[in-house]
N, C-alpha and C positions, 0 to 999 in steps of 0.2 A: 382411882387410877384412870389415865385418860388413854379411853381407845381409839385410835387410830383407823380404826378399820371405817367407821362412818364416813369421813370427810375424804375416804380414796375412796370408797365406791360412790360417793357424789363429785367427785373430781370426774372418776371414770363415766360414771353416766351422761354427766354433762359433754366430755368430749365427745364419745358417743353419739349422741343426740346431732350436735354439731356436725360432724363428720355427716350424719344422713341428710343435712340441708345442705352441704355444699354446692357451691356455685356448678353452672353444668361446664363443661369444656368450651374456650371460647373454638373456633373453627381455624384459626392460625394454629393451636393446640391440636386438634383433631388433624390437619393436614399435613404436621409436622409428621406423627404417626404413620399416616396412609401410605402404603406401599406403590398404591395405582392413584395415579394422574383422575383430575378431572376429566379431560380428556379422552382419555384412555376406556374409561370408566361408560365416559358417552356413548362410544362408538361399540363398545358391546351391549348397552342396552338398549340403543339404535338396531342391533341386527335383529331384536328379537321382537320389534314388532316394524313391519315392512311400512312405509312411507309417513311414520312417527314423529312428530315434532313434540320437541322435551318445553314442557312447558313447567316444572319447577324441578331445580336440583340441590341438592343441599347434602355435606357431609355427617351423618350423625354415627350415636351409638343406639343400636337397638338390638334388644333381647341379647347381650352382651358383647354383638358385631359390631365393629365398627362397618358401617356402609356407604356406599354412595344411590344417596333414592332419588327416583326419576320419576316424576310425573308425566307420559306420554300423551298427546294425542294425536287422533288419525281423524283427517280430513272425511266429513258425511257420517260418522259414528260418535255416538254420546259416550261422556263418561272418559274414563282415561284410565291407562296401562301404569300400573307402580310397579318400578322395574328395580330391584336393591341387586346393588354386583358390593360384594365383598371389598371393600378400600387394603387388603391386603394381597388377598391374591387375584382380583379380578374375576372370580367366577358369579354367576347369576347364584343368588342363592334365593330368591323370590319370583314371584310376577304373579299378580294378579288384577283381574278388571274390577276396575270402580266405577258404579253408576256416578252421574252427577250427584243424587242425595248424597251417597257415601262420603263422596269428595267431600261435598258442604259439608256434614258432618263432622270431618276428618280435621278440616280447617276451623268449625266453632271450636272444636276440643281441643286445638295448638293451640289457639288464641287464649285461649280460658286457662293454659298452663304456663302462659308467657306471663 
């Protein structure tokens, strides 16, 4: 008698499987979503560190927020301010200082996942 049941949970597995490689969100995707402007987004993580220049900004998903991250820096101080404001409602939900290492760091390990 032929069972059935093998080749659907190797169907399911496989989709599965699949499903956990999917491609990530292209950022026309991610922006469709976001509630808060680029813009928008800037000027409040601009307040929260005083004479701040955004030195990288990018819309992602992380730890299941969608956000807008901000890489800060301040003119005579090392290192830089990552500043994540909510792509929904605009609130800060991060901030913290990153030495230069960290950054370097920060950057081999996005490279290495691209």
């Amino acid at each position: 008698m032929f069972k059935p049941t093998l080749p659907i949970l190797a169907l399911a597995g496989a989709f599965t499987f699949s499903h956990a490689f999917a491609a990530e969100p292209s950022q026309a995707e991610l922006q469709a979503q976001a509630k808060i402007g680029q813009d928008q987004a800037t000027k409040t993580a601009l307040a929260r560190v005083p004479g701040g220049k955004v030195q990288s900004a990018e819309l992602e998903r992380e730890h299941g927020k969608l956000v807008w991250s901000f890489d800060l820096a301040q003119n005579g101080k090392s290192g830089v301010t990552e500043i994540q404001v909510d792509a929904l409602t605009g609130k800060v939900v991060s901030q913290k200082k990153e030495s230069a290492a960290q950054e370097a760091s920060e950057a081999t390990k996005e490279a290495q996942e691209k």
